[in-house]
C-alpha positions in Angstrom: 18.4 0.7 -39.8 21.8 -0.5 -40.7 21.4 -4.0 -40.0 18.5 -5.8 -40.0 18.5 -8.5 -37.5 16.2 -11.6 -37.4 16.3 -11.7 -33.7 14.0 -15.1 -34.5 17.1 -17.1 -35.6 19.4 -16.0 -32.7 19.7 -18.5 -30.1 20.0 -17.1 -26.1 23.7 -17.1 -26.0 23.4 -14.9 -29.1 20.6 -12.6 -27.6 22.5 -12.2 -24.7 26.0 -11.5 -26.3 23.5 -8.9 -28.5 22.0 -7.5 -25.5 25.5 -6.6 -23.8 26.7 -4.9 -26.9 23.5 -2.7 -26.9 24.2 -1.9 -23.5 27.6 -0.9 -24.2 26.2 1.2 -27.3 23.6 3.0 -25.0 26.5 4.2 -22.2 28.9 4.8 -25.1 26.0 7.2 -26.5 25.5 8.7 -23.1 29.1 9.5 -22.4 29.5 11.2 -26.0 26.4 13.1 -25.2 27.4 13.9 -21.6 30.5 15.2 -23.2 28.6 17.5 -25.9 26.5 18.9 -23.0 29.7 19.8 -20.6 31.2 21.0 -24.1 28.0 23.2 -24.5 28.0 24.4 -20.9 31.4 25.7 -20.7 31.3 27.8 -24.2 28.6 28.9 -22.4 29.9 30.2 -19.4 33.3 31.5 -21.1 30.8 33.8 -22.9 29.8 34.9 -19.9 33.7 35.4 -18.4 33.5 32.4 -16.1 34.2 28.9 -16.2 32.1 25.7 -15.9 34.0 25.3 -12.2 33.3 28.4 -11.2 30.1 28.2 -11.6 29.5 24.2 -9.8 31.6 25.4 -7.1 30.0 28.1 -6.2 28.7 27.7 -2.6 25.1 26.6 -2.4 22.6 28.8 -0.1 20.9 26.6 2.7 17.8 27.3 4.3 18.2 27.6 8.6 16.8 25.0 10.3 15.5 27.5 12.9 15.7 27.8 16.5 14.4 25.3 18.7 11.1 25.7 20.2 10.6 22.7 22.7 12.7 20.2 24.4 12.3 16.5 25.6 11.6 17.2 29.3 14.3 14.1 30.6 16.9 14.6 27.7 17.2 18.8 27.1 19.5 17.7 24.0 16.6 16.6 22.2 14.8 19.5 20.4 12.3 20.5 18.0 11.5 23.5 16.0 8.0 22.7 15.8 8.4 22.4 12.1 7.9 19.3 10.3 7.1 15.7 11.9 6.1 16.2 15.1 9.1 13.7 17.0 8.5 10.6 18.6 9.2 12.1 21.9 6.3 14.6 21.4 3.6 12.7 20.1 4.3 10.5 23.3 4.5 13.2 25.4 1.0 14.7 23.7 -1.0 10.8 23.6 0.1 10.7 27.6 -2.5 13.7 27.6 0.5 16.3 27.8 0.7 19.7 26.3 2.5 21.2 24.1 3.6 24.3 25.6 5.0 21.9 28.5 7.7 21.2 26.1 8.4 24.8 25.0 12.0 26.0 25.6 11.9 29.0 28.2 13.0 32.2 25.9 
């Protein structure tokens, strides 16, 4: 350590002011090492005969939703694809004593 501080002697206004200039330290030390990383990254992809923004922009792939399956029986808007949490139109519609192929979409 460079400095050793008796943090005993300090009084609060001191530990505080102490405290904000660590904090300051720690983001300084993030930014510099943020920097170092995108520094890294773009040597990186120029050996590869891109650039970093080619490579972040580059259009993510999504996953389809899928088709619907069933419909709320008053509001035809509302639909499921039977994937995931069941909607709170459904489990009404199945704790009424209702099935679940009498909310299936006619294919």
């Amino acid at each position: 350590m460079k400095n050793d501080i008796n943090l005993q002697d300090m009084n609060e206004k001191e530990l505080t002011e102490l405290g904000k200039r660590v904090s300051k330290a720690l983001a300084d030390y993030d930014t510099r090492q943020k920097a170092k990383a995108r520094a890294a990254a773009e040597a990186l992809a120029k050996e590869h005969g891109y650039s970093l923004s080619d490579l972040l922009d580059a259009p993510a792939t999504k996953g389809s939703k899928g088709a619907p399956k069933y419909a709320h029986p008053e509001n035809p808007s509302q639909t499921w694809t039977g994937r995931g949490r069941k909607p709170k139109w459904v489990e009404a519609h199945l704790s009424s004593g209702g099935e679940l192929t009498e909310l299936a979409i006619a294919s």
